[in-house]
N, C-alpha and C positions, 0 to 999 in steps of 0.2 A: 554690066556688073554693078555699076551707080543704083541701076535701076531695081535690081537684085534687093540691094543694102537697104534701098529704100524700105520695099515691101517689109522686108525682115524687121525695121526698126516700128513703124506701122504696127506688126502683127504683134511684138511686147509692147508696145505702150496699149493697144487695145487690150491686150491681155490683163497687165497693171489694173487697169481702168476698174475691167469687169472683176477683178478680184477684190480689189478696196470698197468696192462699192456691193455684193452682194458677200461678204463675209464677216463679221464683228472681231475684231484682233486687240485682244486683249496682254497684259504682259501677267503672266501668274506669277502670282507668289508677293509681288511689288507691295512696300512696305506702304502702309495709306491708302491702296485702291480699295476703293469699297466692293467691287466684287469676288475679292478674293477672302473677306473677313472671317473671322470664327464663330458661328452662331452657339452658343451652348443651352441646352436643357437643362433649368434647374428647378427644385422642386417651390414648391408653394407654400409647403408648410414645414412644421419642424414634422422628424420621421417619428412614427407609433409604431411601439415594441408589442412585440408579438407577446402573451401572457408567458412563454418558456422565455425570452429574453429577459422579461421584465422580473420573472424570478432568478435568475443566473444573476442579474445585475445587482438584486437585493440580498441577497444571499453575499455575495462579495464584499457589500459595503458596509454589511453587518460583520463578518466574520473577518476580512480582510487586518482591520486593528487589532487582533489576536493572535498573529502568526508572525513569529519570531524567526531571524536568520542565525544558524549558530556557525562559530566558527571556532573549530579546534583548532590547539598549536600543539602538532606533538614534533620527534625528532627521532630523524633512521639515521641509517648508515650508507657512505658513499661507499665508490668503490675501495677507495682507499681505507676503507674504516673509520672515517670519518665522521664526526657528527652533523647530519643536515638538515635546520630546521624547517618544515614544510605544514602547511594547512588543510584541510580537511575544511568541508562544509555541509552542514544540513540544516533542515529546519524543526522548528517545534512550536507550541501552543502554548498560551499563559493559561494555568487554571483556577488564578485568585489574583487579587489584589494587593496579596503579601506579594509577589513575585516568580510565586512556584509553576516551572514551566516543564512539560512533558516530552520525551524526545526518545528516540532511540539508542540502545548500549553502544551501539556500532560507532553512532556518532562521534561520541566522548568519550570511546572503552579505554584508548591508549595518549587520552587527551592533557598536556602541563599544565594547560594554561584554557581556558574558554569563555568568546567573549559573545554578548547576546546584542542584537542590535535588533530592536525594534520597530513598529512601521513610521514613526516619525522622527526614523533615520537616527537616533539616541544609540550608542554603546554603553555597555554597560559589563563589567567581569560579574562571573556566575560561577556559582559553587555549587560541586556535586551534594546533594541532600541524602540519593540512596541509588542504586543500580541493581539489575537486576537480567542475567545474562542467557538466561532460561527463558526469560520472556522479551527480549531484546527491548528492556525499557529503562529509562533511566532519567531519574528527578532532577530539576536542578533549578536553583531560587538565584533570583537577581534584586538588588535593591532599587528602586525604580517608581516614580511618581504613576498617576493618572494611566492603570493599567487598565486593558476590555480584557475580562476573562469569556474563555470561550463558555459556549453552552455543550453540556455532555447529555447524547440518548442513550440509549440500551442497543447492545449489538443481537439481543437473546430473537427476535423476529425479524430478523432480515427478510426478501424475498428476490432472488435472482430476476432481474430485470428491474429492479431497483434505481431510479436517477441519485446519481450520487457526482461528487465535487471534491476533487483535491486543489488546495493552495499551498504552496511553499515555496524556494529558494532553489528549482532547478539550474543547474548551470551557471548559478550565482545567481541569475535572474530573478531576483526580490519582487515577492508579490503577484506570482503568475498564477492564475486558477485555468485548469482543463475540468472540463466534463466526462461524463461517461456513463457504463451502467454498471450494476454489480452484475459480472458474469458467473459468479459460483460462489457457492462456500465448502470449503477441505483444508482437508490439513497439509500442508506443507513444510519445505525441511530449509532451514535458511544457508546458503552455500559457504557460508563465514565457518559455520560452528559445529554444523549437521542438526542445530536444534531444532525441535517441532514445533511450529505455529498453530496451535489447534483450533478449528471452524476459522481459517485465515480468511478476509473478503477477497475475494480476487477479481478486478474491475478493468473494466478496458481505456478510463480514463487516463491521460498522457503520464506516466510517472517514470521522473531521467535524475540520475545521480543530482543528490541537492533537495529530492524533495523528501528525501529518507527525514522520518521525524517528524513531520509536519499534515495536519489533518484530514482527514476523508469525511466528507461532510452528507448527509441527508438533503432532501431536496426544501425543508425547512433552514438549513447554515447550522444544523445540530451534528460534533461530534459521532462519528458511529465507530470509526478507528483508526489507528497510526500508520502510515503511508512506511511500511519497510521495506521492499525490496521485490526487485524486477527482474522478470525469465528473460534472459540474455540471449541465449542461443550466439553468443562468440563477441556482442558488441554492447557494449555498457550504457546502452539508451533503448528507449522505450521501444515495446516491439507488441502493446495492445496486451500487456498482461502484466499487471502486477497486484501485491500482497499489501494487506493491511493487517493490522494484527486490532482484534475483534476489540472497542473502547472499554466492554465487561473485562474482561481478563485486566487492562489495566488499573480499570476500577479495583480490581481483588489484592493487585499490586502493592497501586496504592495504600489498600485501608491495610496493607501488612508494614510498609514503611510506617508508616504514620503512627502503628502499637510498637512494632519492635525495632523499629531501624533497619531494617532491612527484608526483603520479603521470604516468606516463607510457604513454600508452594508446597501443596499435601499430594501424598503418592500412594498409589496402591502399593509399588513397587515390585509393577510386573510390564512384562514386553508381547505387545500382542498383536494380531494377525486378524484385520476385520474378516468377520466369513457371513459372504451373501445365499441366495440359494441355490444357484449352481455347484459352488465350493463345497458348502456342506453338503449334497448328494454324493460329489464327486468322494467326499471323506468318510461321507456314511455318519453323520453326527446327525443327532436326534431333533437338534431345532437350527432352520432355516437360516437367524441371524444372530448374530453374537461377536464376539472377541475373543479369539482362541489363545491361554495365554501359553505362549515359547517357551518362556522360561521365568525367573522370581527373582529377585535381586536377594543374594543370600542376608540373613539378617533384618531386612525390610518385610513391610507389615503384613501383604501376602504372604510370604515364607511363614514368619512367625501365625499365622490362621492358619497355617495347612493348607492352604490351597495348592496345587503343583503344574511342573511348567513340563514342555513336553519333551520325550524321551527317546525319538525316532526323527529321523532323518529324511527330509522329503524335498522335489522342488517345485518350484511353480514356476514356471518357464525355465528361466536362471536363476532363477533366486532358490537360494537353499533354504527352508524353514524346519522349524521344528514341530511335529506333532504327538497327540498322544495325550498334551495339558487339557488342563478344566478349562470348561467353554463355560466363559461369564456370559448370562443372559440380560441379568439386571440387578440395579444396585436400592438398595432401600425404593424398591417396589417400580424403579422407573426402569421402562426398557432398554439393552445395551446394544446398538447396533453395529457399532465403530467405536473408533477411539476417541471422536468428536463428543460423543456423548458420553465419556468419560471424564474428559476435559471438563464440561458444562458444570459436571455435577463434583467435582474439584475443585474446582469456583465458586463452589457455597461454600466449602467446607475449610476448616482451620487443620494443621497437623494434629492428631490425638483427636478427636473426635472417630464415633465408630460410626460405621458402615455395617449392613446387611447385604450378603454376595451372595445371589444365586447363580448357581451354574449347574452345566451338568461334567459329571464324572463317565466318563462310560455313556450309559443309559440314565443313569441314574440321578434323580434331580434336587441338589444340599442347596443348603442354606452355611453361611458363617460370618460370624461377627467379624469385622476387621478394622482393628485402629490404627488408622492414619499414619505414615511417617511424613518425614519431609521429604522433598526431593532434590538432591545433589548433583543427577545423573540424567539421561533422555529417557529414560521410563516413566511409563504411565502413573 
């Protein structure tokens, strides 16, 4: 048995032996051993911006001191009936050195009190100059040192696939720019009011409650139009499609505040039904493209020309329309194919001023003078 124990003690110390000696035993992880340390890769030089970064970056640091955080104070009701003061927030742009800054109706429609804070963190109280609830726009001036006003382009040559930039005050978050492209241009209806947006941008740039009011930029930091409002589909944040309302339309806004105090948008004073070429064969109408109008707003400038709206009852899938009215071709020699290009040419014009209306009747192809009204209502 002795002799047993012996061997066995023999056979682990030989064992020991040959394991210390043909294996490296390290302890990992031990704080100071230098084989366990952290080697890192770093770079060599400072990093070089691709030409698309290095225009995103200039672009922001030009425009960024132009875009304003607003914050409305209005006041609802609890359950109890109660009054309960609560905030609202979106953004806008400076577009002068007096203080005058551009923003959406929505923003300040039901606003007591509204205060402008600036990018170098300044408050400042701001007073309404004009609104204008047709075009979801709305002026408003602050007293205010060492203003950047933005720079303004033309929205009249868009082209879909457009690089475009919105900055503003999503989610309170001051100062954030997303990218994007222009994915369209159409008209659309705003869900607040049912108003029409007409030739609205519609871009896939990030835009989430907050950034309502605040700019959509060219890939120049040039103004193209006002960042209004986002297709939800059930949740109140960006979903890769939202609305700008075209920088021309508020330009027209504008020069109307600015003569009368208030804007004054010019109407045919009619409701219409774009018609492509499949519709018109399907209707039997004489030319391919046009604006079929529904009906006339009694009283308004259509009506008063004679022109007539339609008198029969039809549907297009569900929707009920009405047919029968004068198909507008074109107005003072330019052609009408939708109501976008109604819109356009509305944007030259002041109320009272006259128009030349071609359309057809029947077969039949008139001409009629027609002076301008204003517009009150969602018609053309």
């Amino acid at each position: 048995m002795t002799f047993r124990r012996l061997i066995l003690v023999l056979i682990l110390v030989a064992g020991f032996w040959y394991f210390i000696t043909h294996f490296e035993v390290r302890r990992l992880g031990a704080a100071g051993d230098p084989g366990s340390s952290l080697t890192l890769t770093e770079a060599h030089a400072a990093p070089e911006y691709t030409n698309t970064e290095m225009n995103n970056i200039s672009v922001y640091k030009r425009v960024v001191p132009s875009v304003v955080n607003i914050t409305a104070g209005t006041v609802t009701l609890d359950f109890f009936m109660g009054l309960v003061p609560q905030q609202d927030q979106g953004s806008g742009f400076i577009l002068d050195k007096q203080g005058h800054i551009l923003t959406n109706y929505h923003v300040v429609a039901d606003a007591r009190n509204i205060e402008v804070q600036t990018h170098d963190k300044h408050r400042y109280q701001a007073q309404v100059i004009g609104k204008d609830r047709l075009h979801d726009l709305a002026l408003l001036q602050i007293n205010a040192p060492n203003l950047v006003p933005a720079v303004l382009a033309s929205s009249r040559d868009l082209q879909v696939g457009q690089q475009v930039y919105a900055i503003g005050n999503p989610f309170g978050l001051s100062g954030t720019m997303t990218s994007g492209i222009i994915s369209a241009i159409r008209s659309v209806r705003s869900p607040e009011g049912g108003v029409p947006i007409e030739n609205a941008i519609q871009t896939d740039a990030a835009i989430n409650p907050g950034n309502s009011g605040g700019p959509l930029l060219n890939s120049q930091g040039e103004v193209i139009g006002i960042n209004s409002m986002i297709a939800q589909n059930g949740a109140e944040q960006n979903a890769g499609i939202g609305f700008a309302i075209p920088i021309d339309t508020a330009k027209a806004v504008l020069a109307d505040i600015q003569k009368y105090g208030h804007s004054r948008r010019p109407s045919l004073g009619v409701v219409t039904l774009p018609i492509g070429p499949d519709l018109a064969e399907q209707m039997g109408l004489p030319a391919q493209y046009g604006v079929l109008i529904e009906s006339t707003v009694p009283g308004a400038a259509a009506d008063h020309a004679g022109l007539h709206g339609g008198n029969q009852v039809a549907y297009l899938g569900n929707m009920q329309i009405s047919t029968g009215g004068d198909l507008i071709v074109a107005i003072d020699g330019q052609e009408i194919t939708n109501s976008q290009d109604i819109a356009e040419i509305m944007n030259q014009h002041q109320p009272g001023d006259t128009v030349t209306v071609t359309f057809f009747r029947g077969r039949r192809k008139m001409t009629a003078r027609v002076t301008l009204g204003e517009a009150h209502d969602q018609s053309a």
